[in-house]
GURO-136295 format. One record per residue: x, y, z of N, C-alpha, C in turn. Coordinates in steps of 0.2 Angstrom, whole numbers, plus 5000, padded with zeros to 4 digits. Atoms other than C-alpha are relative to their C-alpha. Layout:
<nodes>
XYZXYZXYZ ...
</nodes>
This chain:
<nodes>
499349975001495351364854500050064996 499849965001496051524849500650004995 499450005003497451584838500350055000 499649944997498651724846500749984994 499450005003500151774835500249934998 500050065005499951624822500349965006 500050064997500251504838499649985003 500750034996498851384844500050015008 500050004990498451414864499349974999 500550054998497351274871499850035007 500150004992496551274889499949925002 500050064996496751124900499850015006 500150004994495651094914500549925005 499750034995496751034929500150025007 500249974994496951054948500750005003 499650004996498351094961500249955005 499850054998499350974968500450035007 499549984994500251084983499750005006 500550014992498851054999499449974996 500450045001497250965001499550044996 500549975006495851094992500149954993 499950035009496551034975499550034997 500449925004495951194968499949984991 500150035005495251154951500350094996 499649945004496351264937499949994994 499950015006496351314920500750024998 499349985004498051304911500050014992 499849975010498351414894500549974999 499350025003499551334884500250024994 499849995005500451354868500649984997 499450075004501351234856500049965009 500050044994501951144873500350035006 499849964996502351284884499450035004 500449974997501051334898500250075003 499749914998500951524899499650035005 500349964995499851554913499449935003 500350064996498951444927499050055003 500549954998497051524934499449985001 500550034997495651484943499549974993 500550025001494351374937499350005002 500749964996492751464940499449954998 500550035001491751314933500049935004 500150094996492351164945499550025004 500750014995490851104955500350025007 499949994993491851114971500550055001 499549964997493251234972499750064998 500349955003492151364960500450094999 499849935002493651474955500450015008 499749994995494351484973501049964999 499150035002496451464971500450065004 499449964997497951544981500450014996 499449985005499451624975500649954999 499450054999500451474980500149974992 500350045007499551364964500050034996 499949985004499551504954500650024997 499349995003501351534953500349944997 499550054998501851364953500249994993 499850015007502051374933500850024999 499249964998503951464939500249935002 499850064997504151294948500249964995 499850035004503951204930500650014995 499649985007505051304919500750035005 499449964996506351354934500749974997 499250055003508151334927500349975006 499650054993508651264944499849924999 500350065000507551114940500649954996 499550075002508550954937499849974995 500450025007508150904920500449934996 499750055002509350774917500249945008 499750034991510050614930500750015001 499449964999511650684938500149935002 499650054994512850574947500750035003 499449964998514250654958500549974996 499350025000515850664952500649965007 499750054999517350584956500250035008 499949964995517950644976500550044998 499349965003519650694968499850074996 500349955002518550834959500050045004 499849944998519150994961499450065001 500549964999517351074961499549965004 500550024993516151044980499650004994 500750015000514550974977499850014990 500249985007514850954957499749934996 500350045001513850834947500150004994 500149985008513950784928499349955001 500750045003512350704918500349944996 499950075005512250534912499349994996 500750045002510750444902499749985005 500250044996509550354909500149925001 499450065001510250194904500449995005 499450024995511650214914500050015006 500249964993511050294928499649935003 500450054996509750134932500449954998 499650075002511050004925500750015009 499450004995512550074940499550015006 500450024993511050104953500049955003 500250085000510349924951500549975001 499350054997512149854952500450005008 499850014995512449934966499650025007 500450014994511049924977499949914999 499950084998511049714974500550005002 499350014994513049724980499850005006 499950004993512349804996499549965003 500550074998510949684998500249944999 499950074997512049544997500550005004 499550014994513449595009499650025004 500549994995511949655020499549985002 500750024999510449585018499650084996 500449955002508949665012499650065004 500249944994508349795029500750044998 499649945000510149865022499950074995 500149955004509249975009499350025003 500449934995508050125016499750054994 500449965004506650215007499850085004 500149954998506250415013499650044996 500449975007504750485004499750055003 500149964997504150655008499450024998 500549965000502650785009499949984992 500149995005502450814991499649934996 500150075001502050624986499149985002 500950004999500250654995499750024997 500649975008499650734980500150004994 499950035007500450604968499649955001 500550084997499150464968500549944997 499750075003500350354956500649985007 499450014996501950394969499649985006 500150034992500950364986499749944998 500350074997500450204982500649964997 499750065002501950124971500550025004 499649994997503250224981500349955006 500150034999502950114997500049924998 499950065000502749954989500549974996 499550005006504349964978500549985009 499750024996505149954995499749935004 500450084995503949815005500249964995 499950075004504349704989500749995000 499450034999506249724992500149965008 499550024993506349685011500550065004 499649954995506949875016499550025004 500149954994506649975029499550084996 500349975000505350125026500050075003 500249924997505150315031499950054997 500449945004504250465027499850045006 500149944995503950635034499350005002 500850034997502250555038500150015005 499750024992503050555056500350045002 500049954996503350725057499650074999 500649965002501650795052499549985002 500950034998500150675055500149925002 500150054997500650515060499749965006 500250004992499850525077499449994997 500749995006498050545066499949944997 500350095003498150375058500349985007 500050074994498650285075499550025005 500649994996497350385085499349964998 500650005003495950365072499949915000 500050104998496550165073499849975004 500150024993496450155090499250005001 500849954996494750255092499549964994 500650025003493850195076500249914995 499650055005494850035068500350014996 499849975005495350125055500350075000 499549935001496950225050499750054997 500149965006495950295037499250045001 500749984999494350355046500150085003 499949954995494450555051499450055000 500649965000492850645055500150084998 499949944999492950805049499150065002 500349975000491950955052499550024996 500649975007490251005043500150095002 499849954998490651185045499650044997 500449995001489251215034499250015003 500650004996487851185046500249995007 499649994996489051195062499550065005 500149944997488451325075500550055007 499649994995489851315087500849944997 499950065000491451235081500950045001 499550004993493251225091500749984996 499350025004495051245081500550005002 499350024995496551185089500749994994 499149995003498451215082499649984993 500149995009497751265063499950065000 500049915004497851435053499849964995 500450015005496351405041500250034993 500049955006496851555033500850004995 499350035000498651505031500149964995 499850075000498951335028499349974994 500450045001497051295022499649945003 500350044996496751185034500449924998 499650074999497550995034499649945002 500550075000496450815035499550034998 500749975001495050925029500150024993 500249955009494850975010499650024997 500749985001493951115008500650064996 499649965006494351264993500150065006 499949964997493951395006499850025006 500250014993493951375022499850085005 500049954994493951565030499250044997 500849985002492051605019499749955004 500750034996491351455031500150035005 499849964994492151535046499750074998 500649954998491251705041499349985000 500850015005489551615035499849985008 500250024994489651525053499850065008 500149934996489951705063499650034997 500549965001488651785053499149975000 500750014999487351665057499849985007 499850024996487651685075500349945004 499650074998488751525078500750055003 499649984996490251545087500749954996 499550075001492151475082500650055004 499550014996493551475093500849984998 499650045003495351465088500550005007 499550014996496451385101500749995000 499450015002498151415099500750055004 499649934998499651515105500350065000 499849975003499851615094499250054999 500949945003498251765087500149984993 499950045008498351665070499650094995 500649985006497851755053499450005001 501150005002496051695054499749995004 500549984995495451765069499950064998 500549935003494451925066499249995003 500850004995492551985073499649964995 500650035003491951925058500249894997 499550085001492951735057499949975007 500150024993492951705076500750035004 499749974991493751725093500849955002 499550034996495551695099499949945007 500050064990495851555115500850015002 499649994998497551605120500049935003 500050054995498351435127500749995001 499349995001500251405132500349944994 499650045005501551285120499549935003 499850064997501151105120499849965008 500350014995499851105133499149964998 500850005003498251045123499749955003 500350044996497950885130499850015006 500249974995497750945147499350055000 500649975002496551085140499249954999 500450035002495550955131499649945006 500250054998495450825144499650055006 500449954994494850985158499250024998 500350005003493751025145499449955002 500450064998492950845145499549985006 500050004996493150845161499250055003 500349925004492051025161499349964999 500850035004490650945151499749935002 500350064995490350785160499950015008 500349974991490150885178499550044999 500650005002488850965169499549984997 500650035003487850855161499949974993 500149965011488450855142500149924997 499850065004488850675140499149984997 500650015005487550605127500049905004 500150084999487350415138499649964996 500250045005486250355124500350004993 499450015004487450375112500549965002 499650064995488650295122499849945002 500250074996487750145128499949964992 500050035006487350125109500649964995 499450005003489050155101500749995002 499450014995490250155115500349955001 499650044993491550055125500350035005 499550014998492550075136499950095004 500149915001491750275142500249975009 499950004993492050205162500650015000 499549984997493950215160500150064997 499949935002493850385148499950025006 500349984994492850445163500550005006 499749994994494250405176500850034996 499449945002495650485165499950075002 500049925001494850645162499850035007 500349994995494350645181500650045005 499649954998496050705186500450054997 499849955003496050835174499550055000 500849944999494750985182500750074996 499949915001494851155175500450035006 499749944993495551215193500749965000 499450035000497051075191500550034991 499650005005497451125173500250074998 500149925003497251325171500850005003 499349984999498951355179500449974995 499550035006499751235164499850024996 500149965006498951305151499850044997 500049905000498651485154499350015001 500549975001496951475152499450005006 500149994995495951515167499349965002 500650054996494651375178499350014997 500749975002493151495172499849994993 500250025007493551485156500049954995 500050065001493651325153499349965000 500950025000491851305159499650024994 500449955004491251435150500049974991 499850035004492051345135499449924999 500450054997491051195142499450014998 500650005001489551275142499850034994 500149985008489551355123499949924997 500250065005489851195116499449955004 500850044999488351115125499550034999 500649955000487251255123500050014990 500250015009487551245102499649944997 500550075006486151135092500649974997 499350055001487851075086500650035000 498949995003489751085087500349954996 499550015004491151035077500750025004 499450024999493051005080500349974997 499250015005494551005072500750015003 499249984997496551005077500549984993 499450015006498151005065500550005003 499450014996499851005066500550055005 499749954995500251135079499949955007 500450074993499350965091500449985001 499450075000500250845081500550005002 499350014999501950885083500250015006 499949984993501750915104500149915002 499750065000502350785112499449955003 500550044999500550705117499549994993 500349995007499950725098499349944999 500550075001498950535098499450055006 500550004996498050555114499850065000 500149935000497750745109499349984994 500550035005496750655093499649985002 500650074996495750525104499850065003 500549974997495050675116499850044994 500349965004494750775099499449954998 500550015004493550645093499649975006 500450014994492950605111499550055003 500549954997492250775114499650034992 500550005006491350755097499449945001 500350064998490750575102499650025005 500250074993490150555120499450095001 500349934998489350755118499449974993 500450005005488250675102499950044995 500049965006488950785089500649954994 499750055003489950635082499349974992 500550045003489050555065499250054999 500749965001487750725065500350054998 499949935004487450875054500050055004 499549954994488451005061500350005003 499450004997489550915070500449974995 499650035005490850805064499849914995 500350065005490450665048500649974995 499550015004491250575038499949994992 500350005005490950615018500349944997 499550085002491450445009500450014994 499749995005491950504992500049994995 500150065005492250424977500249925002 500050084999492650274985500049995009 500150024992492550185003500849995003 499349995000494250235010500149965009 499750044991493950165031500249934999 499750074999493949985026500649994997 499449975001495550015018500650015005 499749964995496250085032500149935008 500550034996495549935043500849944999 499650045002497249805046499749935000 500450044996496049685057499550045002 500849994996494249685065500149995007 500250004992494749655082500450035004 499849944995495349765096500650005001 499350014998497149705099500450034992 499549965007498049835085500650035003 499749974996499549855095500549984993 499250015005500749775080500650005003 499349984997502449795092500349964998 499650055000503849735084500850015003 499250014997505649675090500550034996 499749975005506849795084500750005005 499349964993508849865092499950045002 500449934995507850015098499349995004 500350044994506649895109499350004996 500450025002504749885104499950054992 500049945002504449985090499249994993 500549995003502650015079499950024990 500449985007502450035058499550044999 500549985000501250165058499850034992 499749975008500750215039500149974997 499550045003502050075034500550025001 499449954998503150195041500749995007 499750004994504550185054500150085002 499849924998505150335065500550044994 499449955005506050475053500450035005 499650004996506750515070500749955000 499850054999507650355070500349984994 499850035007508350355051500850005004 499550014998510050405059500349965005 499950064996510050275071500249914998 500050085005509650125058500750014996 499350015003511150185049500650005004 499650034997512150175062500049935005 499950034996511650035070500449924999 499450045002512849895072499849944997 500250055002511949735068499750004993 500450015006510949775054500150094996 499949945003511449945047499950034993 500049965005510650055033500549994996 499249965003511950075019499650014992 500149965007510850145005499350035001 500749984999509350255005499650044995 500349995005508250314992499850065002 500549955000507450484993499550014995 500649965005505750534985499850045003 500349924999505150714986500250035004 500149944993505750755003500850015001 499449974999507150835011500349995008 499750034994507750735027500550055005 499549964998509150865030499650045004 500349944995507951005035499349975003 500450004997506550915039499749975004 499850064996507050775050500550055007 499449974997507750845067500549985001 499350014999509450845072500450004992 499849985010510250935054500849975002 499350044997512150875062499949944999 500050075001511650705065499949964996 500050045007510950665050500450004997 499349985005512550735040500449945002 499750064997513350625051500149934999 500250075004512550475047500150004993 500149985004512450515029500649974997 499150025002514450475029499949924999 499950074996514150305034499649974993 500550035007512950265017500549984994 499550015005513650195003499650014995 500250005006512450244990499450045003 500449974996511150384993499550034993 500449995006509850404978499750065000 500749974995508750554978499850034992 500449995003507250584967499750065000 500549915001506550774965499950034995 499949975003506350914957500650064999 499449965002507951004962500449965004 499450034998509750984969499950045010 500149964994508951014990500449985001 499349994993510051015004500249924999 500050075002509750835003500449974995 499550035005510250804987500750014998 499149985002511850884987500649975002 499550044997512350754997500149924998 500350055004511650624984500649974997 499450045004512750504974499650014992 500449995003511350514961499550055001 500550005001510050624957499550004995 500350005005508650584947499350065000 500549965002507350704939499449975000 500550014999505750694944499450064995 500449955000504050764935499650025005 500449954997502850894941499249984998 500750025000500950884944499850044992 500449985005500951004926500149944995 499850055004501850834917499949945001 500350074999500850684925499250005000 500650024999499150624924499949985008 500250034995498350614941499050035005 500749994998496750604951500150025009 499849984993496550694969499749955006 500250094995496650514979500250055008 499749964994497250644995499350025001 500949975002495550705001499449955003 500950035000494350555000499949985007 500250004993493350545016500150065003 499749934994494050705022499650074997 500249935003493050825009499450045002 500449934997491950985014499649984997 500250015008491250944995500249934998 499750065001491550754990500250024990 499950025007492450754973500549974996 499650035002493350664961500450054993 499749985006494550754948500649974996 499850035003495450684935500350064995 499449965004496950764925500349974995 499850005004497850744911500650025001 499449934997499650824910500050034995 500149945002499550964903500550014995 499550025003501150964896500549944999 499750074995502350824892500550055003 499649994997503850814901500850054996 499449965002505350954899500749965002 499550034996506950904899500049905000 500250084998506950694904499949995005 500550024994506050714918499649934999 500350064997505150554924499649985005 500349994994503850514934500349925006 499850044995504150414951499849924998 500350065000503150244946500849974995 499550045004504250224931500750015003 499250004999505950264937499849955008 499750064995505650134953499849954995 500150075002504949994941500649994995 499150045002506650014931500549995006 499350035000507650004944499749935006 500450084998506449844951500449964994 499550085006507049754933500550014999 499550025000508449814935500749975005 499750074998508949724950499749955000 500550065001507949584944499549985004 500650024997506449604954499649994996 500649985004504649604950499850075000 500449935000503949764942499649994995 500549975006502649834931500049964992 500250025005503449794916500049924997 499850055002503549614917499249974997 500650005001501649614912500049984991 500049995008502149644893500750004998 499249995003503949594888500150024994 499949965006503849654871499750075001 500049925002503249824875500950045003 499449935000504849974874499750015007 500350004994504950004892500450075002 499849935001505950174889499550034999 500549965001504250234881499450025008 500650004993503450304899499150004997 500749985000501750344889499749945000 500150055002501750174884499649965005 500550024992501250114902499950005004 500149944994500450244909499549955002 500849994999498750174908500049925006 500050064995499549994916500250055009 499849964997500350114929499150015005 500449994999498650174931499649975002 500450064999497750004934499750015006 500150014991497450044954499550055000 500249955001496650204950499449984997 500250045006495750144937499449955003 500450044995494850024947499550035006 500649964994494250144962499550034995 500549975004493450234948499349944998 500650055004492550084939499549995006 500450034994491850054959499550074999 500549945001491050224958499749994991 500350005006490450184940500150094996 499649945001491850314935500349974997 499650025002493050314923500350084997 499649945002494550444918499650034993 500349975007493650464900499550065004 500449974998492050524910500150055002 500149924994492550634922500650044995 499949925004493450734908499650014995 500649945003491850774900499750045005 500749974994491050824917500550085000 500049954999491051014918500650005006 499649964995492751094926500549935000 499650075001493450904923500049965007 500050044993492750854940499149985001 500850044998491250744946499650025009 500450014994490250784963499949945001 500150074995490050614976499450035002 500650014994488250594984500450015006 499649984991488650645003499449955004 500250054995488350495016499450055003 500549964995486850525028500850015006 499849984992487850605045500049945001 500050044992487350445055500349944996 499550095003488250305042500650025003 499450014996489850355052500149955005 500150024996489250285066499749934999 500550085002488050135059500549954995 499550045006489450085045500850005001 499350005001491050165045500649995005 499550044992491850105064500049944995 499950045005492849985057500149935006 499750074996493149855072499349955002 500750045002492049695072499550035004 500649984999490749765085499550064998 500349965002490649915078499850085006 500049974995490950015093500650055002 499649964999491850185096500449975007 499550024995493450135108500050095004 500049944997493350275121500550005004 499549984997494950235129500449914998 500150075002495750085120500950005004 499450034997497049975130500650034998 499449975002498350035117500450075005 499549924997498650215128500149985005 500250014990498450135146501150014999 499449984999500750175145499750065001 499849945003500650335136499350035007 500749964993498850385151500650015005 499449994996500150365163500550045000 499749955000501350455157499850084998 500249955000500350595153499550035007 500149994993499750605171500650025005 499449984999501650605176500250084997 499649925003502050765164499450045003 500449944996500650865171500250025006 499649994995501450845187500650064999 499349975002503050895180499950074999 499949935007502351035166499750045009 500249974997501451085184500650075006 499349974997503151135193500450034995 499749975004503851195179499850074998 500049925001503951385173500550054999 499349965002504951515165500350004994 499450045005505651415150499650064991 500449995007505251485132500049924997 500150045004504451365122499850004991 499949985008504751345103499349974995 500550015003503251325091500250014993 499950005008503151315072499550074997 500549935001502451485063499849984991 500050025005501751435046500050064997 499549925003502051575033499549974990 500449995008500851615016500350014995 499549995006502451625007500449934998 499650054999503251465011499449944999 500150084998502751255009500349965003 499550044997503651145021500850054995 499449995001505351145011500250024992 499949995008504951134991499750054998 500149965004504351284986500550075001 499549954998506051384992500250014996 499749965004506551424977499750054993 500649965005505051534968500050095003 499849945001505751704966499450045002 500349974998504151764969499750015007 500249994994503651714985500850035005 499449964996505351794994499850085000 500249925000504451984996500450015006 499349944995505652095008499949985004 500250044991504752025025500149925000 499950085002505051825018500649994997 499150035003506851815014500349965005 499750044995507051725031499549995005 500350024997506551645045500050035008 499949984991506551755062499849975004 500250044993506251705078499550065005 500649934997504551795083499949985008 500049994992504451845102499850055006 500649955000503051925112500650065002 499549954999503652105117500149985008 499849994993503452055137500749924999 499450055000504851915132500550025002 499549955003505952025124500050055004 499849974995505952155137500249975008 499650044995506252025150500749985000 499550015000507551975142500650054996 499449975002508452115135500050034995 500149995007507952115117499750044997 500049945005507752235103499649954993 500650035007506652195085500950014995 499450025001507952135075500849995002 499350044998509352085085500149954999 499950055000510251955082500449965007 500050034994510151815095500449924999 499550075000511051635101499149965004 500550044998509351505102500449945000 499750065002510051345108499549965007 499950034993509651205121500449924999 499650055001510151015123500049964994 499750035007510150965106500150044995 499949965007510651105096500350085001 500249904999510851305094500350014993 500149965005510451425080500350065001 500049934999510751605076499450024997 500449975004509351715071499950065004 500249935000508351885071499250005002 500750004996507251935083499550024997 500449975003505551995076499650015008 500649984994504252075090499649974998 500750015004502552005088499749985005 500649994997501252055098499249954999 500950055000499951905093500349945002 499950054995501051775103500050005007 500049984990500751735122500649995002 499849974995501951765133500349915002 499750075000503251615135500049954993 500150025006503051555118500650054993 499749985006504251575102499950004994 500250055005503951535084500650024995 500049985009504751505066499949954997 500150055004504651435051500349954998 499650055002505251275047500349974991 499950015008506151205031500250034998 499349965005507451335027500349965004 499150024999509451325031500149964992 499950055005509751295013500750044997 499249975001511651385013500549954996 499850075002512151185007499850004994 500450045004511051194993500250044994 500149985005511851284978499949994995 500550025007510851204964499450025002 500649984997509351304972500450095000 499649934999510151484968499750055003 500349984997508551564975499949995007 500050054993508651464989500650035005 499349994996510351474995500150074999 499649934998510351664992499650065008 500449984994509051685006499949945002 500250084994509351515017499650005006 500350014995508851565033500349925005 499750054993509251435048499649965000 500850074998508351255050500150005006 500350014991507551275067500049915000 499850094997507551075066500849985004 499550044998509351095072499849995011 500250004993508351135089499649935002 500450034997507451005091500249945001 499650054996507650815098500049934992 500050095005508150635087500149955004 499750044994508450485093499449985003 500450044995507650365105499750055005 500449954996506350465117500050074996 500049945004506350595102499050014996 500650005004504550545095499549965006 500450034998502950475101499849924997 499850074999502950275105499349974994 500850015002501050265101499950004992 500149985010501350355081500550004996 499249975002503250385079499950074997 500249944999502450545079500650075002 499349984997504250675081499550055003 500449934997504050825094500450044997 499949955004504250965085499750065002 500249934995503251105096500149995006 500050024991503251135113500749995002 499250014998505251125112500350065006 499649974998506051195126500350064997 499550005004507351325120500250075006 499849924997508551475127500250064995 500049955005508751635119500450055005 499449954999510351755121500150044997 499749945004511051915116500649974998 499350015000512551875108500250074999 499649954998514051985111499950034993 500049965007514152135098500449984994 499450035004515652075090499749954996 500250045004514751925085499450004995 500749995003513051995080500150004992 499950005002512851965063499450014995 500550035004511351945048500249934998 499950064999510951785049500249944992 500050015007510751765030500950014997 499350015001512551815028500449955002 499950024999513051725041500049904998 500350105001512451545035500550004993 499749995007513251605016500850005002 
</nodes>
């Protein structure tokens, strides 16, 4: 410790809770106010590697827009839109509680509805009590699990028995390895937790290896020294992958002793991918017969490849079976379970049997629902289908809790859901600020932040580049009456006379959060003791984090398949519809032509939706979301670099500003998702550069997502693009205000 201008300043080793790295950080403090956030050059695994996202995010903790008290809307007769006063907490979880068991006895219990967002994946206490605060009432569940990766747990279930099994990449000893819908340089990467992905991408091209990014776009983290673009159209990957397949078993590449050992089922894989030749699919997705081969014959010709896909896959409308051939053409080529290809690092704890519902093959789960079969993937229902359940007439939602996310922008069909929204009788929402969402809250409560809670990076395990375990502290307490998620759902479990937490110890103060953090902590707490780990430990270990032994390569294969034989599913009964209908759309996508198709553009300034109101990140080029469009688009159609256009088709239409951009192919659109936040003026940074939610373009509803994941389509969207008349033209940022 130090002693600056007679006040104590401490450092506190902690890590980043905003993506999966979980960059290890030092936080200066003083008295109880953190004044600067900065890499940790001494963690074992991240080594000082940190973005500017994490470094700022100490704006996030001390922003006056932060909701620091529980609100609850005024009366409707209130003379001021969207006004809220502050009550205690007392009172806020006594009129909750009272009037969510009202609605669950004029309803039943499916009448109250949980919505838990992004952020939540890098609260270890909130991802695991979150859901089961609702499965112990008898609601209904959703989370924006189902418009990012939920196709990645029902593939990985299918293919390996286990939601929770995802082979990632060794990219360390990789010599050829194949990136589909991910900006590494961007985003960081996604099911993979590594601190700095675009140093393995040059370490792999400077020892001549080869990396390939497949995308529609010429991403950030292409370069001569990172790897080599693959231009490919929207929401054609499947087709690629299976031609692909297709490609490397005409020459030779399958690995039949792998197969005969670990396989099933490779005679019907073999008759899928049989009507998907390079010479049938290059017309669909741009990419030409030869070069498909040629693609074919690098990855044979490497001592090993690797493969990986994100969510530019996920959100196409075959996102599942896009999953299954990512981990088929690592399987049946003998780079599955081997150094260099794809392996699974275990962690601090055994996360596939976990994952594992049952041992035997029949994982279909279909239940009876008023929108016909429908699957739990996660413990999740479709987030396409929340405004459906509240209108539906026999059993209809009528109260829905929000944690962390923001349904309004993040859920397609922004109208629809408004709509629905009327129809609630009681709408909760738990965050950090007043989003879009909550503005339409009856309640909001204050939620704390990753610098005001103790937590361990449980997001990660099995998926790490580096296996490690970190364990935190909060750094500060909480500002304001902030509260973390565990405790504000187990008050208001006792207080509609459920079971929670505190019924363990009825003499302890259940007002005092710290009181029982450490019960809170029990589940946690446990995985460690399995590793012969405990929270004291690992904050003596240098940088405040512990290094995992790394599995051999071939325990993926020998242990970690989780179905009783123990055998990779190479085409499992579950998709024999969904095969079908994706032989059907090829057809279709083949006669098709002409159309712009709408993609996601990820953006080094933005996160999903929560980090929209950090002053810092809105530089002159980031104030909004354009609509970027190659130059042979925009001269086909007319357009100019900033004009303003009318993008619409059958579920919606936007206004935005065109941006040219020369690193998209041709038929392809992009922007960013998670503004439109003109609704939100308790987010003053927010709402003074909203931007348009591109989700008004895309589909809700029945035939809106994938059956196989509830997986929503979110790329690959149709859309039209016009001039509108001069008269109308406008800034779109004004226009929304």
């Amino acid at each position: 410790m130090t002693d600056s201008h007679a006040t104590q300043t401490r450092t506190v080793s902690t890590f980043c809770r905003i993506c999966e790295p979980s960059c290890g950080f030092i936080a200066e403090v003083e008295g109880q106010q953190v004044t600067r956030l900065r890499p940790n050059k001494e963690h074992p695994a991240t080594k000082g590697f940190a973005c500017h996202k994490g470094l700022a995010f100490n704006d996030v903790h001390v922003d006056p827009d932060r909701v620091n008290v529980p609100l609850r809307r005024q009366r409707a007769e209130s003379a001021v839109a969207n006004s809220f006063e502050s009550l205690d907490w007392e009172s806020a979880i006594e009129q909750i509680g009272e009037r969510l068991n009202g609605i669950r006895e004029r309803y039943g219990d499916g009448a109250i509805a949980g919505f838990m967002g992004n952020p939540t994946a890098f609260n270890s206490l909130a991802q695991l009590e979150v859901p089961s605060f609702f499965r112990r009432l008898g609601g209904r569940f959703f989370s924006s699990l189902t418009q990012d990766c939920a196709n990645k747990l029902a593939g990985s279930e299918a293919v390996f028995g286990s939601s929770n099994l995802h082979p990632v990449p060794d990219l360390a000893h990789t010599d050829y390895f194949l990136c589909l819908g991910e900006n590494p340089k961007v985003s960081h990467m996604s099911f993979y937790s590594v601190a700095e992905p675009m140093a393995l991408m040059r370490s792999i091209v400077s020892r001549g290896g080869k990396v390939r990014y497949v995308n529609p776009r010429r991403i950030e983290a292409v370069s001569p020294a990172t790897g080599d673009w693959q231009p490919i159209r929207p929401d054609t990957d499947l087709y690629f992958l299976a031609a692909l397949l297709n490609a490397i078993d005409s020459q030779g590449g399958f690995d039949e002793e792998v197969l005969a050992r670990h396989g099933k089922r490779v005679a019907e894989l073999r008759a899928f991918i049989a009507d998907f030749s390079p010479d049938v699919v290059a017309p669909v997705c741009g990419i030409d017969a030869d070069q498909i081969r040629q693609l074919a014959s690098e990855w044979l010709s490497a001592d090993a490849a690797s493969v990986h896909m994100s969510t530019g896959v996920n959100m196409g409308r075959q996102g599942t079976l896009c999953y299954w051939l990512v981990q088929m053409l690592s399987f049946v080529t003998g780079n599955l379970g081997r150094r260099g290809g794809n392996i699974y690092p275990r962690g601090f704890y055994d996360s596939a049997p976990l994952g594992a519902k049952q041992r035997s093959e029949d994982i279909s789960n279909w239940q009876d629902s008023e929108f016909g079969p429908l699957r739990e993937v996660g413990g999740t229902l479709p987030g396409n289908l929340l405004p459906d359940f509240i209108e539906a007439g026999d059993t209809p939602i009528r109260a829905l809790i929000v944690i962390a996310g923001n349904p309004l922008l993040s859920v397609g069909g922004e109208e629809r859901m408004r709509e629905s929204f009327k129809q609630l009788e009681l709408i909760v929402v738990i965050d950090l600020y007043r989003t879009a969402t909550a503005e339409l809250a009856d309640y909001v409560l204050p939620a704390v932040d990753w610098l005001e809670r103790p937590d361990v990076n449980l997001t990660g395990v099995g998926m790490q580049a580096v296996p490690f375990v970190h364990y935190s502290d909060a750094v500060v307490p909480p500002l304001g009456e902030r509260r973390p998620e565990w405790w504000i759902l187990a008050r208001l479990a006792k207080a509609m006379g459920q079971r929670s937490l505190f019924d363990s110890d009825p003499n302890r103060d259940i007002t005092d959060v710290s009181a029982w953090e450490s019960k809170a902590m029990a589940k946690i707490d446990a995985l460690l003791a399995g590793a012969e780990l405990s929270r004291d430990v690992l904050q003596q270990q240098p940088g405040g984090a512990a290094l995992m032994p790394e599995l051999e390569p071939e325990a993926l294969l020998k242990s970690a398949v989780q179905f009783a034989d123990g055998r990779v599913d190479c085409c499992p009964p579950l998709f024999d519809e969904a095969l079908a209908a994706a032989r059907q759309q090829l057809a279709e996508d083949t006669q098709a032509g002409g159309e712009l198709r709408l993609i996601n553009l990820r953006s080094n300034y933005m996160h999903n939706s929560w980090l929209h109101n950090m002053e810092k990140l809105k530089r002159p080029k980031q104030r909004d979301n354009p609509l970027h469009m190659s130059p042979a688009d925009a001269q086909r159609l007319g357009l100019v670099d900033e004009q303003t256009v009318r993008v619409h088709n059958r579920h919606g239409e936007i206004e935005a500003t065109v941006r040219i951009d020369d690193s998209l192919v041709s038929g392809a659109v992009a922007m960013s998702h998670g503004w439109g936040n003109a609704g939100a003026p308790g987010m003053r940074v927010a709402s003074r550069y909203p931007g348009v939610n591109v989700n008004r373009l895309l589909p809700s509803g029945l035939g809106s997502f994938d059956k196989l994941s509830n997986q929503a389509f979110m790329s690959g969207v149709p859309v039209t693009v016009e001039a509108l008349p001069q008269a109308q033209s406008a800034p779109v940022a004004a226009a929304a205000t």
